[in-house]
C-alpha positions as CSV (number, residue, x, y, z in Angstrom):
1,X,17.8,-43.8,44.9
2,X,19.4,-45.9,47.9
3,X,19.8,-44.5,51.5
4,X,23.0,-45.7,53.6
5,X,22.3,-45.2,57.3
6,X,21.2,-41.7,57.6
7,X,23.1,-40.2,54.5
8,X,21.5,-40.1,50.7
9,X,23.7,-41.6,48.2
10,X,23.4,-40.6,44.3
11,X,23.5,-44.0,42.2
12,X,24.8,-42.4,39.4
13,X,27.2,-39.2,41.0
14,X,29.0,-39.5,37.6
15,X,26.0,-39.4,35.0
16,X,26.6,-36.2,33.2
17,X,25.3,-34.8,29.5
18,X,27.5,-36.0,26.8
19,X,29.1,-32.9,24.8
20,X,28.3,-32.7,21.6
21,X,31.5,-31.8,19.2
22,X,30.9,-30.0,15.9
23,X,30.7,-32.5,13.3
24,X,33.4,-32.3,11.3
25,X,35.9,-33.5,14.6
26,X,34.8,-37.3,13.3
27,X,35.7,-37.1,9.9
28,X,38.7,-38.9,9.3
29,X,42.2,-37.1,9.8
30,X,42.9,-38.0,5.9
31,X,39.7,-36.1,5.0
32,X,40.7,-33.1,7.2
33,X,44.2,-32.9,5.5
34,X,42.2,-33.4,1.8
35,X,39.7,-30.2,2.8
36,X,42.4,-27.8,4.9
37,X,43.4,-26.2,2.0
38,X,39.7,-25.6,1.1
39,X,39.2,-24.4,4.5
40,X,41.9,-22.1,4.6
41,X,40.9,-20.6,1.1
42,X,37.4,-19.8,2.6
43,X,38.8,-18.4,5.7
44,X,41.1,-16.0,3.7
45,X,38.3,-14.5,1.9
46,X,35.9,-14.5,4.4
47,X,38.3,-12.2,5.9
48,X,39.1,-10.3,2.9
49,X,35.0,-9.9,2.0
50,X,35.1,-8.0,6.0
51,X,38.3,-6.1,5.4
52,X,36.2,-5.0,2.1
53,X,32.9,-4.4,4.3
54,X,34.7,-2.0,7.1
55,X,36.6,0.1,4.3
56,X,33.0,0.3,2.8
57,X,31.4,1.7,5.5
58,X,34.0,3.8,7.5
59,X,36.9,4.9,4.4
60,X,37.3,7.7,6.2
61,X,38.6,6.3,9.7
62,X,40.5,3.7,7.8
63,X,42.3,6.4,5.5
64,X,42.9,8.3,8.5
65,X,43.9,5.7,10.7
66,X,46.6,4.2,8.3
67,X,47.6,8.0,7.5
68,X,48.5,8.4,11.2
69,X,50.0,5.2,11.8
70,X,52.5,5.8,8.9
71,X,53.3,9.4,9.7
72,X,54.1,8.4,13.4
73,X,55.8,5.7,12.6
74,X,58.1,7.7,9.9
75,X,58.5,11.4,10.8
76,X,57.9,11.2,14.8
77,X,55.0,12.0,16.9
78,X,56.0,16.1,16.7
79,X,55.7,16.0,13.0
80,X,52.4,14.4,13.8
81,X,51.0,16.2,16.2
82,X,52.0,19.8,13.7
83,X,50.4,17.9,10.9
84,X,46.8,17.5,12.9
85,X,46.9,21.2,14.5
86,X,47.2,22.3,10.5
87,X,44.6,20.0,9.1
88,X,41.9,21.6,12.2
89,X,43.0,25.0,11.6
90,X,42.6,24.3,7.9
91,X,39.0,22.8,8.4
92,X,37.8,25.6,11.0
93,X,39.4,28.4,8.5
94,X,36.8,26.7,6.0
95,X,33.8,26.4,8.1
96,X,33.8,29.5,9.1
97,X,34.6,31.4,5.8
98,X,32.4,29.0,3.4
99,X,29.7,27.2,5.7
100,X,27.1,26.2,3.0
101,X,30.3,24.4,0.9
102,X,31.7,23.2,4.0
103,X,28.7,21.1,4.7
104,X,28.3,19.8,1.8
105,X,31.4,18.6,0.9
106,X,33.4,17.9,4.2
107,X,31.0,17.5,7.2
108,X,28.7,14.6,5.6
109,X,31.1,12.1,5.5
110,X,32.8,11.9,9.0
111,X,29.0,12.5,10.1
112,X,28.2,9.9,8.7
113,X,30.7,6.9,10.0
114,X,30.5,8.6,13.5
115,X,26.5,8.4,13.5
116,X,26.7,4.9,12.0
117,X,28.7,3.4,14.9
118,X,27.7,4.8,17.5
119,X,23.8,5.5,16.9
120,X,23.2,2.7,14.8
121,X,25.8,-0.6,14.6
122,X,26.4,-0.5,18.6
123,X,22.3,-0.9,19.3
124,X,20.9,-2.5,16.4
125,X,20.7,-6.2,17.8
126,X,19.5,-4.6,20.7
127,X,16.9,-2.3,19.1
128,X,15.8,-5.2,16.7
129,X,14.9,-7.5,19.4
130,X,12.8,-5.5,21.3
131,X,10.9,-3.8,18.5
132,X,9.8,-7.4,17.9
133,X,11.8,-7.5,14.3
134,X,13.6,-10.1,15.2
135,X,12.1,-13.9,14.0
136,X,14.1,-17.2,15.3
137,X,13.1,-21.1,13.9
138,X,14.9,-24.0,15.1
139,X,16.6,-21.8,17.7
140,X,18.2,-19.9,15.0
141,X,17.6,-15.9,15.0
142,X,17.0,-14.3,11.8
143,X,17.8,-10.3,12.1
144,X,17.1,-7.0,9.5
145,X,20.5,-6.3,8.5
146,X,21.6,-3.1,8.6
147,X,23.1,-1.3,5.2
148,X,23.8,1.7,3.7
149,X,23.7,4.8,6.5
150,X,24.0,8.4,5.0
151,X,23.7,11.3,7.3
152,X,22.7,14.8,5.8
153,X,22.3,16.6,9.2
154,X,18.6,17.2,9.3
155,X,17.9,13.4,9.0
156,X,19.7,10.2,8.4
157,X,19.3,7.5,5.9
158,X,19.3,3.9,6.7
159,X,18.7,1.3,4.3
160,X,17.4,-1.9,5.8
161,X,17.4,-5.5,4.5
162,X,13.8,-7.6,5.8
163,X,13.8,-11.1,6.8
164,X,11.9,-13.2,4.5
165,X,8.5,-13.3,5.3
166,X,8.6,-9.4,6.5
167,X,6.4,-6.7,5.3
168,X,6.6,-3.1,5.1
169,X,3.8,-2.2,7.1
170,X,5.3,-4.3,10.3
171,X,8.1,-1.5,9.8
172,X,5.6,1.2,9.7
173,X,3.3,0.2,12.9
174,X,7.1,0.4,14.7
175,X,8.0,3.2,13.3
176,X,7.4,5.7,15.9
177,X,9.3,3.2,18.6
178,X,11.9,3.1,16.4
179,X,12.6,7.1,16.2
180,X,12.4,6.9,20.1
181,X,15.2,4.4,20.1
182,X,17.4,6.1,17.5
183,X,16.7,9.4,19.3
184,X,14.9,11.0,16.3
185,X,11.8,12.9,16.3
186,X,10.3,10.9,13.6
187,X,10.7,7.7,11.3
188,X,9.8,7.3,7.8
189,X,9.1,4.2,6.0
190,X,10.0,3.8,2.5
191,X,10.3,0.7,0.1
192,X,13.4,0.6,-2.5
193,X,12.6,-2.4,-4.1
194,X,11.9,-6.0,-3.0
195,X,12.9,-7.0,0.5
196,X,14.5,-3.9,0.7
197,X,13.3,-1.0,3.1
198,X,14.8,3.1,4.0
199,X,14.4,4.6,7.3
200,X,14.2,8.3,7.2
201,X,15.3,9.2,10.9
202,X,14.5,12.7,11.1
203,X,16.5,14.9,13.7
204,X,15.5,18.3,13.0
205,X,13.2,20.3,10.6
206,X,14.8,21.7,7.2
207,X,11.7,24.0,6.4
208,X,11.6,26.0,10.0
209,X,12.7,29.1,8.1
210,X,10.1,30.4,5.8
211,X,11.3,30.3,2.2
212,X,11.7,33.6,0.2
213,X,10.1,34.0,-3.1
214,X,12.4,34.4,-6.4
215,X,12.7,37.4,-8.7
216,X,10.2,37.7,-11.0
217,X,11.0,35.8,-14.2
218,X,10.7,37.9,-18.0
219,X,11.1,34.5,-20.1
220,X,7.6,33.4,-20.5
221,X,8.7,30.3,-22.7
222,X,11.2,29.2,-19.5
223,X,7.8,28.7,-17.7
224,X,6.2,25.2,-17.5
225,X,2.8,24.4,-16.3
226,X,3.9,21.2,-16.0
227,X,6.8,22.1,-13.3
228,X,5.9,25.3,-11.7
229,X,8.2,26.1,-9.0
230,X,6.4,27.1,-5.9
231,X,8.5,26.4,-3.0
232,X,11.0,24.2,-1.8
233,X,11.1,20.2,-0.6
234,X,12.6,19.2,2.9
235,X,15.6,17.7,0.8
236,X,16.6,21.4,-0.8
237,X,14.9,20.5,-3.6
238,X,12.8,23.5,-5.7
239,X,9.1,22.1,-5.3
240,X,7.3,21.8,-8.3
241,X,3.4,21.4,-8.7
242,X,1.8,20.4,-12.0
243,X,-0.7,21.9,-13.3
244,X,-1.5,20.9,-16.8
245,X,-3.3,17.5,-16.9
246,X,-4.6,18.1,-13.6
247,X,-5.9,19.4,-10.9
248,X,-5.0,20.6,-7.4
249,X,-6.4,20.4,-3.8
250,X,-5.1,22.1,-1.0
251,X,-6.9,21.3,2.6
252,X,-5.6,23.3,5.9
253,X,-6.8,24.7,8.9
254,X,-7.4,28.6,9.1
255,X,-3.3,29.9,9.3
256,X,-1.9,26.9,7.8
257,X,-0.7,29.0,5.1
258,X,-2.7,27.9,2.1
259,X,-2.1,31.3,0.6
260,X,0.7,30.9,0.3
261,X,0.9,28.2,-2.2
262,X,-2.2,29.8,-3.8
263,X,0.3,33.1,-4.5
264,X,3.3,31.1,-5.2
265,X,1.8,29.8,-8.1
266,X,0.5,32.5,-9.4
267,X,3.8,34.4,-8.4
268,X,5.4,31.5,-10.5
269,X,2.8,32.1,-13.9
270,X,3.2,35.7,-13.9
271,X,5.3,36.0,-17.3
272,X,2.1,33.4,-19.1
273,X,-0.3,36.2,-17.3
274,X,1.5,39.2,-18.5
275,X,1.3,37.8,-22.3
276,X,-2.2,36.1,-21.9
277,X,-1.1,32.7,-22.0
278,X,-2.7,32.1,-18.8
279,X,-5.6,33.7,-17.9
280,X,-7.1,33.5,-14.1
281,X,-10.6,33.4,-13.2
282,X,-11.2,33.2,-9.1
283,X,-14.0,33.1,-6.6
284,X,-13.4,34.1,-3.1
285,X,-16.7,33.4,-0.7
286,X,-15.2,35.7,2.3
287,X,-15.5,39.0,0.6
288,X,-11.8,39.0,-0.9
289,X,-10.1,38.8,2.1
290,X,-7.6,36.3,0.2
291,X,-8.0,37.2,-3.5
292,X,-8.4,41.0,-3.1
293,X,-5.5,41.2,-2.3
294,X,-4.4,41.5,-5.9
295,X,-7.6,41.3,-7.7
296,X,-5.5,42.7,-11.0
297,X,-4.1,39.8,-11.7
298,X,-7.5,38.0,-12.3
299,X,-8.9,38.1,-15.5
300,X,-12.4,37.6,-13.6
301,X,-13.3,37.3,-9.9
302,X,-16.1,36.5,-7.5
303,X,-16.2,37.7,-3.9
304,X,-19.4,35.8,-2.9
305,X,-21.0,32.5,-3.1
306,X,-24.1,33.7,-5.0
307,X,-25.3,33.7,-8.3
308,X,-22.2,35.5,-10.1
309,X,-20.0,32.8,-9.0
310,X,-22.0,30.2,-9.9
311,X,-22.6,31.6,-13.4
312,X,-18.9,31.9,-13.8
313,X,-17.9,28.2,-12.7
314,X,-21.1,27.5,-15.5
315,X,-19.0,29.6,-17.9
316,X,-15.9,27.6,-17.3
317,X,-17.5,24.4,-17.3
318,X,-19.2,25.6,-20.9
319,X,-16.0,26.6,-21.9
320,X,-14.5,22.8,-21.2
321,X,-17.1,21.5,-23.5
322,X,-17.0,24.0,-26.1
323,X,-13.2,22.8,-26.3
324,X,-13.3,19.1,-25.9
325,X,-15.6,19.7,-29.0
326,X,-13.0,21.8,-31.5
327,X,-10.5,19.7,-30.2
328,X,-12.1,16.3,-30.8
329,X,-10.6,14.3,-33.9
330,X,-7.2,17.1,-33.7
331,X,-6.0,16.9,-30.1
332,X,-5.4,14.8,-27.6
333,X,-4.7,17.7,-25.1
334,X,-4.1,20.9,-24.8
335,X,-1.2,22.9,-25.8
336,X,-0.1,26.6,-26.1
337,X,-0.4,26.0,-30.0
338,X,-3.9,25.8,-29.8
339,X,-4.1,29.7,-29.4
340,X,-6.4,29.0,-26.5
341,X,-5.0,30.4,-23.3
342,X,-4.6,27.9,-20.2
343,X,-7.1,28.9,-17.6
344,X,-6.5,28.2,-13.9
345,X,-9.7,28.2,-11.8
346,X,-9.2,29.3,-8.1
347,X,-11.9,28.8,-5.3
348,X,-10.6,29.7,-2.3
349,X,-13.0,28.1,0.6
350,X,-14.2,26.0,-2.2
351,X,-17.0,24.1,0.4
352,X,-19.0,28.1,1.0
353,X,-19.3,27.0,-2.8
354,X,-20.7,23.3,-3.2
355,X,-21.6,22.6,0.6
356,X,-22.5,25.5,2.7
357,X,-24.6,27.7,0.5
358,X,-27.8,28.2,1.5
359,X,-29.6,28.3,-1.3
360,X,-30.1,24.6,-2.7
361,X,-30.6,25.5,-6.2
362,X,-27.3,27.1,-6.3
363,X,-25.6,24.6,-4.3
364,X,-26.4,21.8,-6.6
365,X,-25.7,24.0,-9.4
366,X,-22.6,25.0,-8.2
367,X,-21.3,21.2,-8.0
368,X,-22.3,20.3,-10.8
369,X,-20.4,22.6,-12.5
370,X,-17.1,21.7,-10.8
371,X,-17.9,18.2,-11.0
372,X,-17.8,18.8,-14.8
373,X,-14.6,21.0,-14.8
374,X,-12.7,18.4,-12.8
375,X,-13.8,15.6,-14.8
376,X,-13.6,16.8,-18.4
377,X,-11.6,19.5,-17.7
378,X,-8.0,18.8,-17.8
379,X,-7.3,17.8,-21.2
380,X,-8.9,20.8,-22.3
381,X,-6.5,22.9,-20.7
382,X,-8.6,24.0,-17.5
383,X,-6.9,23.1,-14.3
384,X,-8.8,23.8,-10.8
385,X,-7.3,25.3,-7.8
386,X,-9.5,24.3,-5.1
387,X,-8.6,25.5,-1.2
388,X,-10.6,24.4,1.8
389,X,-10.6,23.2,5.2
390,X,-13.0,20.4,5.9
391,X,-11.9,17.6,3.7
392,X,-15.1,15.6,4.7
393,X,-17.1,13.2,2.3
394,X,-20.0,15.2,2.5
395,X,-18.2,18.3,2.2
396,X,-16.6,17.4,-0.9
397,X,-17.2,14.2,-2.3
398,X,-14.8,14.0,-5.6
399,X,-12.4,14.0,-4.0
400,X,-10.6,11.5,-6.1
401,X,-11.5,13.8,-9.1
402,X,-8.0,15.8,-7.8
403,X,-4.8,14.1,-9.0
404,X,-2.4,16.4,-6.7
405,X,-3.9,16.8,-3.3
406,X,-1.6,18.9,-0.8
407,X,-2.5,18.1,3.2
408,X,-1.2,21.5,5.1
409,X,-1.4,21.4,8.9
410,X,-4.7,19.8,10.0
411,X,-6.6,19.0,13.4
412,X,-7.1,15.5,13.1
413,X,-5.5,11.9,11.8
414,X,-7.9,11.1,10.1
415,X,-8.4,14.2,8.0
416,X,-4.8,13.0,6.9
417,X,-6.1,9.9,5.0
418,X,-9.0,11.5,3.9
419,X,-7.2,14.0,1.9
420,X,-3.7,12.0,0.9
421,X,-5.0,8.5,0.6
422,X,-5.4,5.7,3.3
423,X,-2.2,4.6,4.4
424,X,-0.2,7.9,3.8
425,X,-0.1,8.5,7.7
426,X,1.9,5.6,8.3
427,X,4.2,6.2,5.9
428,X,5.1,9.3,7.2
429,X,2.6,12.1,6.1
430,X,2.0,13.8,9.7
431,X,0.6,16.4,8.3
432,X,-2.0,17.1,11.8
433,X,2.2,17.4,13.9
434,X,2.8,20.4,11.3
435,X,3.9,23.4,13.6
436,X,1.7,26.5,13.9
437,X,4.7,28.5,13.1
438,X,5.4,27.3,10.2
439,X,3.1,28.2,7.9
440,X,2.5,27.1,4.0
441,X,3.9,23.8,5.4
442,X,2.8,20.9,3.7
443,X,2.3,17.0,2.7
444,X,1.7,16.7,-1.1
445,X,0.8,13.4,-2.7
446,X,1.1,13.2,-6.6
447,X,-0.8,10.8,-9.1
448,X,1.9,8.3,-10.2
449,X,3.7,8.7,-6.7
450,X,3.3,6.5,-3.8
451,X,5.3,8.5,-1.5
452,X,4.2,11.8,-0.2
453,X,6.7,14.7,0.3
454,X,7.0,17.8,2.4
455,X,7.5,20.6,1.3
456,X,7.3,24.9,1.9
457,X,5.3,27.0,-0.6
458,X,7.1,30.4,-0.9
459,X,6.3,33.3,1.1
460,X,4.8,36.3,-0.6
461,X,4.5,39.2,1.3
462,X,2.2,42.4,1.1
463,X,5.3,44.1,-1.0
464,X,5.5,41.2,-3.2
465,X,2.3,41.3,-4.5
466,X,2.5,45.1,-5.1
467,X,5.5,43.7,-7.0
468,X,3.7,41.7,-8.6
469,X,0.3,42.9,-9.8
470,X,2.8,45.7,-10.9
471,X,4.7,43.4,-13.3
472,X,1.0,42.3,-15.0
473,X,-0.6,45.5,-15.3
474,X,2.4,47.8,-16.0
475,X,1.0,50.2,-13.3
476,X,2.2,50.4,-10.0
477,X,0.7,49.5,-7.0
478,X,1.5,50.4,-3.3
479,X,-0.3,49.2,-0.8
480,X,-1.1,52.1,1.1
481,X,-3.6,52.7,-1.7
482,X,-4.8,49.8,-1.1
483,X,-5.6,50.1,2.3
484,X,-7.3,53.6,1.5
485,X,-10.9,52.1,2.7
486,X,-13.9,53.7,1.0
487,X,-16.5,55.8,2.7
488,X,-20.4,54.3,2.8
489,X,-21.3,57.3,0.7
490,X,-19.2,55.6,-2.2
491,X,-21.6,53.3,-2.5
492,X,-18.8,50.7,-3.0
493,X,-19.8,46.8,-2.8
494,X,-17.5,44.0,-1.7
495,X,-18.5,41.1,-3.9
496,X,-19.0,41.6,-8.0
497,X,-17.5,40.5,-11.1
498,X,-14.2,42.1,-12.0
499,X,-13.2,42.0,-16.0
């Protein structure tokens, strides 16, 4: 620093930061000429490999855009301008006379290329960063690439490739930011393979409409217990329960429509019931309210908690044994050939049965004997349907003894994990956000399956079962009948034993 008189002087006005030039601007000119041709070749492609990436992802404005360009260009811009007005009215005439083929084979695609760009390409730096996905070493910034986006109206499909060193479960504690950002009312996290993720971006709910049973089916050889149709998947798909080789649990608040899935199956076995393939055996602890409402259809029923439905899950259990035993050095499983029918064991409320009966004795009795249908019982062709509403451990503590456990709308978050697995809720199982009004909604996680789906059981109606307790017995059944209430001088009783 010097000072002149009264005015400050820089000693070094001219010291500035040296540029740096990219390093291939000092490599001798003889060298540049020598690699040009390498250069060029690389630039050529490069250009070609994002020529190939745009046609990729938007063929549709591409094939449009060059369509347009050469009709302008060779018949005029009234030519053009007829040719457009033909192709809308061509497209609306289609919508509105075939809507279901319409979207499916027209809408998806321009849905797609639109949502793509303007939802997803323009913002995804932006969304990245701020979502903390984003990791930068050495001042270089390493970003999720975005891939594959297929929209199907109700939800969107992006495929995501991580940066090395991510993990899935960084994805799914963001996922709820990241349906904020997309403007999506949830996002689901789901790993393809290796390094590789797919956000489900859900807009809208597929299974707001309740979902009408089919007509009963004659073919009892077209039925499989291991796919029985009961309802439909949030992807259109028919759902399909298993039920040989294991065995079912259903948890749900009172209304959540379990039901309905109970019914659906049964709807679903009715030709195996009608020729004794299948034979039902239920217990009901509230009096029937659920399975008297078509009691024919049972080969026996309980509508208590006492000792008759005890003895009977003893019987059952018995039954298991006796089975395993003739089987034992001939079968590995059960099979129709056996000439044993398949017996599906329903307990609706199953905890009135193993946790809140009064009576000890019973109680203890009562889980043993479904401990030991649930743990011996499925190769032996004995599949329990159990329904209930507190999924607690000391409710029900096998759980783990159920290989197909359905989550329908619950109260808490927790009582998600506790009935899918640990982990399910960040993957997307939000089965506590399932709408009152939408009833027989549900989460359903399979044994082999890491995912859980959602899905709709059917819904059976009052007339539906007349239809179909009709279709078992042979006799017809209305419901006013039904509804004809006995007097107390009848002396009728609500709980029993049916044969």
């Amino acid at each position: 620093m010097s000072v002149h008189g009264s005015r400050w002087a820089d000693p070094a006005p001219l010291e500035i930061s040296r540029p740096r030039l990219p390093w291939w601007t000092l490599l001798p000119r003889w060298v540049k000429y020598l690699i040009a041709p390498f250069v060029f070749t690389w630039l050529v492609c490069w250009l070609l490999f994002q020529l190939g990436r745009v046609l990729w992802r938007y063929p549709l404005t591409v094939t449009v855009a060059v369509l347009v360009g050469w009709l302008q260009a060779t018949a005029g811009h009234w030519v053009l301008a007829f040719t457009l007005l033909a192709v809308v009215l061509v497209l609306a005439l289609w919508r509105w006379r075939h809507a279901s083929s319409f979207d499916r084979f027209v809408a998806p695609q321009p849905r797609t290329e639109f949502r793509r760009f303007s939802v997803y390409a323009c913002q995804w730096r932006t969304v990245m960063r701020l979502s903390d996905l984003v990791k930068t070493s050495r001042g270089k910034e390493y970003r999720p690439k975005l891939g594959r986006v297929r929209s199907e109206g109700w939800r969107d499909r992006v495929r995501v490739r991580m940066v090395k060193g991510q993990a899935p479960e960084q994805w799914e504690l963001r996922a709820s930011g990241l349906a904020h950002a997309f403007k999506a009312q949830s996002c689901r996290v789901r790993v393809r393979k290796p390094g590789r993720l797919e956000l489900d971006l859900v807009h809208r709910d597929p299974l707001v409409r309740p979902v009408p049973v089919p007509a009963l089916n004659d073919d009892a050889a077209s039925v499989d217990l291991k796919r029985v149709t009961v309802g439909r998947t949030e992807t259109g798909k028919p759902w399909r329960v298993r039920l040989l080789g294991t065995h079912l649990l259903t948890v749900g608040v009172s209304g959540a429509g379990k039901g309905s899935l109970l019914w659906s199956i049964v709807w679903a076995l009715a030709p195996l019931i009608r020729s004794g393939r299948v034979r039902l055996a239920g217990i009901d602890p509230k009096g029937g309210m659920e399975l008297g409402q078509a009691p024919e259809v049972f080969s026996r029923v309980v509508f208590d908690n006492g000792p008759d439905a005890v003895a009977l899950l003893e019987e059952i259990a018995a039954t298991v044994k006796e089975r395993a035993t003739r089987y034992r050095g001939r079968l590995r499983a059960w099979t129709p050939e056996t000439g044993d029918p398949f017996i599906l064991l329903v307990v609706d409320e199953l905890a009135d049965v193993i946790a809140y009966q009064t009576d000890k004795g019973l109680r203890e009795r009562a889980s043993r004997a479904v401990q030991a249908i649930t743990s011996q019982g499925r190769a032996p062709g004995v599949c329990v349907l159990g329904l209930l509403q507190d999924p607690r451990k000391e409710v029900i503590s096998f759980r783990h003894l159920f290989s197909t456990r359905i989550a329908m709308r619950l109260d808490e978050k927790a009582q998600v994990d506790m009935v899918l697995g640990d982990g399910v809720r960040e993957r997307g199982a939000t089965a506590h956000e399932i709408s009152e009004h939408t009833p027989g909604v549900g989460w359903a996680k399979e044994e082999g399956r890491r995912a859980p789906f959602r899905a709709r059981a059917f819904h059976v109606t009052d007339t539906d079962l007349d239809e179909l307790v009709t279709y078992v017995t042979g006799v017809p059944v209305h419901r006013a009948d039904v509804l004809a209430f006995p007097t107390p001088q009848d002396g009728s009783q609500s709980g029993g034993v049916a044969a």
